[in-house]
LOLUM-303219 format. One record per residue (C-alpha): residue number from 1; x, y, z. Coordinates in steps of 0.1 Angstrom, whole numbers, padded with zeros to 4 digits, m for minus. Layout:
N
R   pos    east   north      up
R   NUM       X       Y       Z
...
end
This chain:
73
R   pos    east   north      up
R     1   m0368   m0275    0209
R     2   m0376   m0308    0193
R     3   m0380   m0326    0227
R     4   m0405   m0303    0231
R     5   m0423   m0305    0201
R     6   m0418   m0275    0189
R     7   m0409   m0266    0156
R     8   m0378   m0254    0143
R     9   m0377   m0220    0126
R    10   m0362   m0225    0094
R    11   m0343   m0188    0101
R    12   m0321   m0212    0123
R    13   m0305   m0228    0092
R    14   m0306   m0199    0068
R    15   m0281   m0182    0091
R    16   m0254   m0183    0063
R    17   m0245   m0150    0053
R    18   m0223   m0142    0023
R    19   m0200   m0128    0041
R    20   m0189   m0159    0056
R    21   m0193   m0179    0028
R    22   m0168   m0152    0007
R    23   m0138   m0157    0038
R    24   m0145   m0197    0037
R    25   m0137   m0195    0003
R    26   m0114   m0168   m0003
R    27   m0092   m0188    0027
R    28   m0098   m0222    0014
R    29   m0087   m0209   m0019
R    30   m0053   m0192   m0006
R    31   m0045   m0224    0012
R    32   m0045   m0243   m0019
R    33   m0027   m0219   m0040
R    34    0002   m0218   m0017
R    35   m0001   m0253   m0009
R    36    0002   m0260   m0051
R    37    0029   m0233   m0053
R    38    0053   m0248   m0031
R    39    0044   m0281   m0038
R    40    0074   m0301   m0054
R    41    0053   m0329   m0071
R    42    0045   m0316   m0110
R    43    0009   m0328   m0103
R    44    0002   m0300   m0078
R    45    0021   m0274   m0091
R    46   m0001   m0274   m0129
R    47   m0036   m0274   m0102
R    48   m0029   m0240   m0093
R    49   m0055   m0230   m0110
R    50   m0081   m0245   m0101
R    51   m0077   m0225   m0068
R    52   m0085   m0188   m0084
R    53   m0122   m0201   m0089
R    54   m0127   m0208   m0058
R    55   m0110   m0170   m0051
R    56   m0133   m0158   m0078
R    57   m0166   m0170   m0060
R    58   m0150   m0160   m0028
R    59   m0151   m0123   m0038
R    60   m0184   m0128   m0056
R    61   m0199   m0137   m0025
R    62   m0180   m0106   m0008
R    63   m0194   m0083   m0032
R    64   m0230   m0096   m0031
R    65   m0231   m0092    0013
R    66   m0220   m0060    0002
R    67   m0241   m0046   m0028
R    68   m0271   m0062    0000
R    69   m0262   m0040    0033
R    70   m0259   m0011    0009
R    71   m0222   m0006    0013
R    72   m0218   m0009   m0024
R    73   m0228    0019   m0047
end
Protein backbone atom coordinates (compact mmCIF):
# COMPACT_ATOMS: atom_id res chain seq x y z
CA UNK A 1 0.00 0.00 0.00
CA UNK A 2 2.46 2.62 0.89
CA UNK A 3 4.68 1.82 -2.30
CA UNK A 4 1.81 2.72 -3.90
CA UNK A 5 0.97 5.77 -2.49
CA UNK A 6 -1.96 4.87 -1.15
CA UNK A 7 -3.16 5.68 2.13
CA UNK A 8 -3.57 3.53 4.99
CA UNK A 9 -6.98 3.15 6.49
CA UNK A 10 -6.69 3.81 9.99
CA UNK A 11 -9.45 0.65 10.55
CA UNK A 12 -6.11 -1.35 9.84
CA UNK A 13 -4.66 -0.43 13.29
CA UNK A 14 -7.91 -0.05 15.28
CA UNK A 15 -8.36 -3.79 14.80
CA UNK A 16 -7.86 -4.43 18.63
CA UNK A 17 -10.95 -5.74 20.01
CA UNK A 18 -11.52 -6.17 23.69
CA UNK A 19 -11.84 -9.42 23.51
CA UNK A 20 -8.32 -9.94 22.88
CA UNK A 21 -7.08 -7.46 24.89
CA UNK A 22 -9.26 -9.24 28.08
CA UNK A 23 -7.34 -12.98 27.14
CA UNK A 24 -3.82 -10.98 26.85
CA UNK A 25 -4.38 -9.85 30.09
CA UNK A 26 -6.28 -12.32 31.91
CA UNK A 27 -3.19 -14.91 30.62
CA UNK A 28 -0.47 -12.52 31.32
CA UNK A 29 -1.95 -12.09 34.64
CA UNK A 30 -2.29 -16.01 35.54
CA UNK A 31 1.27 -16.43 34.39
CA UNK A 32 2.55 -14.12 36.95
CA UNK A 33 0.44 -15.24 39.74
CA UNK A 34 1.65 -18.81 39.44
CA UNK A 35 4.92 -17.73 38.55
CA UNK A 36 4.94 -15.48 42.18
CA UNK A 37 3.20 -18.41 43.87
CA UNK A 38 5.73 -20.86 43.41
CA UNK A 39 8.35 -18.67 43.43
CA UNK A 40 10.87 -19.48 46.40
CA UNK A 41 12.60 -15.97 46.56
CA UNK A 42 10.42 -13.74 49.38
CA UNK A 43 10.50 -10.92 46.80
CA UNK A 44 8.15 -12.68 44.45
CA UNK A 45 6.11 -14.39 46.61
CA UNK A 46 4.70 -10.68 48.50
CA UNK A 47 4.17 -9.38 44.37
CA UNK A 48 1.38 -11.57 44.01
CA UNK A 49 -0.73 -9.04 44.00
CA UNK A 50 0.07 -6.93 41.78
CA UNK A 51 -1.10 -9.71 39.30
CA UNK A 52 -5.03 -9.56 40.26
CA UNK A 53 -4.99 -6.01 38.59
CA UNK A 54 -3.98 -6.96 35.69
CA UNK A 55 -6.84 -10.00 36.14
CA UNK A 56 -9.24 -7.24 37.12
CA UNK A 57 -8.73 -5.26 33.77
CA UNK A 58 -8.63 -8.46 31.97
CA UNK A 59 -12.25 -9.18 32.81
CA UNK A 60 -13.18 -5.52 32.50
CA UNK A 61 -12.22 -5.64 29.06
CA UNK A 62 -14.24 -9.09 28.76
CA UNK A 63 -17.15 -7.60 30.00
CA UNK A 64 -17.03 -4.34 27.92
CA UNK A 65 -16.60 -6.82 24.18
CA UNK A 66 -19.55 -8.17 25.73
CA UNK A 67 -22.04 -5.48 27.05
CA UNK A 68 -20.90 -4.06 23.12
CA UNK A 69 -22.07 -7.23 20.91
CA UNK A 70 -25.09 -7.29 23.12
CA UNK A 71 -24.42 -10.51 24.79
CA UNK A 72 -24.70 -8.81 28.12
CA UNK A 73 -28.08 -7.81 29.48
Amino acid sequence: MVEKGIPIPPEMFADRSSLRLGVINITTSLGFLAFCLISHDEFWRELWGVGLIGLAIGIGYIIVWKKSNGNLS
